[in-house]
C-alpha positions, 0 to 999 in steps of 0.5 A: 614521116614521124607520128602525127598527132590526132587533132592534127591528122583529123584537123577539118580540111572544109567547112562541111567537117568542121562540127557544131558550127553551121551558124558560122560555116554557112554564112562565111561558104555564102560570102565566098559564093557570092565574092562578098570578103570582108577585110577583118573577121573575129573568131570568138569562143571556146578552146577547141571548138573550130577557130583556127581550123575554119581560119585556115579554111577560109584563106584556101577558100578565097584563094582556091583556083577551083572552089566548090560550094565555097568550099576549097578543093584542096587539090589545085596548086594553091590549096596545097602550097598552102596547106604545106605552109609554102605560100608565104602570103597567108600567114599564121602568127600566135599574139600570145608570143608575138604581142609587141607593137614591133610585130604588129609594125611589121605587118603594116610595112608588109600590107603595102606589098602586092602578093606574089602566089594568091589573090589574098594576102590573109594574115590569121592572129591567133590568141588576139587578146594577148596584144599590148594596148600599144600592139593593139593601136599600131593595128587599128589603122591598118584593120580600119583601111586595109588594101583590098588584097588583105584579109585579117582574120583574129581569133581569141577566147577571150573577146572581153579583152579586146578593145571595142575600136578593134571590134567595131572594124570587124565582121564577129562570128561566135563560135559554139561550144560543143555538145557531148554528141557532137564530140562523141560522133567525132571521136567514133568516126576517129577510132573507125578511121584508125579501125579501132575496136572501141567500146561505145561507153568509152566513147561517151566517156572521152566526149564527156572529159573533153568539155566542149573542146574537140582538140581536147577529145583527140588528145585524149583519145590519143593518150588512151590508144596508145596504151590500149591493146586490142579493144579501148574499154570504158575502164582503161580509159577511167584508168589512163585519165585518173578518173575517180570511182563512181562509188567514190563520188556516190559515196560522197554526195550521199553523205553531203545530203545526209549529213555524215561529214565523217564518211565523206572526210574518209572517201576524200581521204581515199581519194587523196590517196590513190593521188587523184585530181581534186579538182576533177574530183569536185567536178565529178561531185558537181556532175553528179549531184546535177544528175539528181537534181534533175530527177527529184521534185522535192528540196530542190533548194538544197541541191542548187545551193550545193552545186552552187557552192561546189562551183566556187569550190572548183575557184577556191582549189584553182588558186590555193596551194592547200587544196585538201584543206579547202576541199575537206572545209568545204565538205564539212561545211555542206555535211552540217548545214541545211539548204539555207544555211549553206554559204555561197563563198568559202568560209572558214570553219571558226566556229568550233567543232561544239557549235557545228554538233550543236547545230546539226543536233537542233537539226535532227529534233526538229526532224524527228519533231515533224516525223512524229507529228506526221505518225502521232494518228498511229501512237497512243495518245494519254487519254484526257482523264489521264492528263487531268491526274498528271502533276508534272514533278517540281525539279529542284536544282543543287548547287555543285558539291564540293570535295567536303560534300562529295556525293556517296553513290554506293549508299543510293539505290540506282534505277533499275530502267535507266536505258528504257528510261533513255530510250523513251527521251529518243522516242520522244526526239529529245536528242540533246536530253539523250545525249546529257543523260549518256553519261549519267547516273539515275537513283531512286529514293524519296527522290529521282535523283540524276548525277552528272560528270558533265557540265555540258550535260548538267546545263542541258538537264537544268532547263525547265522543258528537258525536267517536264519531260524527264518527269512526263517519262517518269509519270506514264511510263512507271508512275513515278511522281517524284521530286527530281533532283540534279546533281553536278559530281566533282571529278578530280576535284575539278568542275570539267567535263569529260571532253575538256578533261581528255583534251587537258591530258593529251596537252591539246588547246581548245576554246571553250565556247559561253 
């Protein structure tokens, strides 16, 4: 005989070694002790968790010539011609393939019959949900009276589908999903049986991939032994499933929370290049980000809000054909936005890339605001006499110069402090002043006078609030109390800033934002 599958080979034979499902193994054992069959049962719940195997169960249970406990002895005549498939009168159909009302005609025309081999006639339908409504009215007259001698035993996934006159004609047992301990024991007693060396964190490993199902822990563990040698390591089994490095996702995760949407675009980037599984990729970000959570005490928001919209991700991925796309959206959006800005669905970016760093700038000065609120006992505050004599500086504003009035740099003296000067803005958390002046050029004569290329930077530095610091720096630091004057130089005779003007000559579209 040929290989056999493991799922097949360790299919449960009783009740007793079907696992994580005493709620449901239990009652039905007592029902055949005591002779109390009932003519249709639904088997409900996840894929892999025992349906059919416990179907099967069943109808050698109640048709056993010697059972045991409730249990089948799989050893009498019956029990093997079964588990042969000899016995025609327990039958096994799959709705998915054989949903038409034709299949389901003839069964009634074969209910009628009495059996040959059994005392049961059992007729198990696997995947139920997949009849047409028509399939489903030919089989309701025959679920509600069948003859004594027959027993339906429906299984599905999906009990929502399936109509409330057929549930109502049955005896339901909801079938558990299976714990990661439970599949682990499994998958060990496995590999014991096969006298498999085995490391126990590739165990843990398989239990944690199979996500509830047991038929899909032993294909797993099928596929990993078949290329393993000697002994199945946690690595080669990492390796054979394609699961992505645990750095990888640390990597990503801590990027997301601390908003570094280019590092996490670069991980993604190498991800997408070893050719992993995007969708397991956001399951290992979902698993992981839950790890922490439940180790943290504080902004416990922000992760649910995460793993919440890492969840619909998993949809968004399941249904879209530009899966890079949506994941790397979606990654952006978490890197640029706080916990209660983070959208429950996946929207696109439209805002432009401007209005996102607009964003997360505001973000950091507000940080950087509270941080040194929290240390100001630890600075050196300007004593009140000192705030008494201090006369902030009237700014005047120029109007922009024209190519007639073109501003002649070589004939001003230029401030020999301007990156101490700029220091002192971040010190003060003015992250946005900083990133106007990063351009700039900074002179000193009768007046301060500040030139700027950039409009962006030039708009910044006109407001009131950013001119009252420039002036506060400029008064306690180096007891300069001079007028400041802005100034908006031309370049190339255009009023553009250096961003629009690199766009413009590599011939790239943008929208520039009010």
């Amino acid at each position: 005989m040929g290989y056999i599958a493991l799922y097949r080979k360790y299919r449960p034979d009783t009740f007793s070694s079907i696992i994580g499902q005493d709620n449901v193994t239990k009652i039905l054992k007592n029902q055949i002790k005591n002779g109390k069959i009932s003519h249709a049962y639904l088997f409900s719940g996840t894929r892999g968790t025992g349906k059919t195997s416990a179907a099967k169960v069943f109808a050698r249970a109640i048709n056993c010539l010697n059972p045991k406990d409730g249990e089948p002895c799989n050893e009498c005549e019956v029990c093997k011609g079964i588990l042969n498939g000899n016995i025609t009168d327990v039958i096994e159909m799959d709705a998915a393939s054989n949903n038409s009302v034709e299949n389901i005609r003839q069964i009634r025309q074969e209910v009628v019959y009495a059996t040959v081999d059994v005392k049961y006639r059992v007729y198990i339908i696997d995947e139920v949900h997949m009849l047409t409504t028509s399939a489903f009215n030919a089989l309701l007259k025959t679920l509600e009276e069948p003859p004594e001698n027959v027993v339906f035993i429906l299984a599905t996934t999906e009990q929502h589908k399936i109509p409330v006159t057929i549930l109502s004609r049955c005896l339901k047992f909801d079938f558990n999903r299976l714990t990661e301990e439970d599949l682990y024991n499994r998958v060990k007693y496995v590999l014991e049986s096969e006298n498999i060396k085995y490391e126990d964190e590739a165990c843990r490993y398989i239990a944690k991939l199979a996500d509830g199902a047991a038929r899909d822990a032993l294909s797993i563990l099928d596929r990993c032994i078949s290329e393993t040698e000697d002994i199945l390591k946690y690595e080669d089994v990492q390796n054979i499933v394609g699961a992505i490095d645990k750095n990888i996702i640390n990597k990503v995760v801590d990027s997301i929370i601390n908003y570094d949407s280019l590092t996490a675009i670069s991980c993604i980037d190498e991800v997408i290049k070893k050719g992993k599984d995007l969708r397991q990729f956001t399951f290992e970000l979902t698993t992981e980000v839950l790890n922490r959570l439940v180790k943290i005490d504080e902004n416990k928001d922000r992760y649910i809000s995460i793993i919440d919209r890492l969840s619909s991700l998993d949809n968004d991925l399941k249904s879209t054909t530009r899966k890079e796309i949506v994941l790397k959206a979606c990654i952006v959006q978490l890197c640029n936005f706080k916990q209660d800005e983070v959208p429950n669905s996946s929207v696109a970016i439209n805002s432009g890339l401007n209005e996102i760093y607009q964003k997360k700038i505001e973000n950091l000065e507000r940080e950087v605001k509270e941080l040194k609120d929290y240390i100001s006992n630890s600075k050196v505050n300007i004593s009140q006499e000192n705030k008494s004599e201090v006369s902030p500086s009237k700014v005047n504003i120029t109007s922009k110069p024209t190519m007639e009035d073109e501003i002649k740099e070589e004939n001003l003296t230029e401030f020999p402090n301007t990156e101490e000067l700029k220091k002192a803005v971040i010190d003060k958390g003015k992250i946005r002043l900083y990133s106007a002046l990063a351009g700039a050029k900074i002179y000193i004569d009768d007046v301060v006078r500040i030139i700027t290329t950039n409009s962006f930077g030039y708009k910044l530095l006109t407001l009131d609030e950013n001119a009252e610091v420039m002036a506060q720096i400029l008064y306690e630091k180096y007891n300069i109390n001079k007028n400041i004057v802005l100034e908006l130089k031309n370049e190339n005779g255009e009023s553009i800033s250096k961003i629009e003007k690199i766009l413009k000559d590599n011939n790239i579209e943008y929208t520039k934002l009010d």
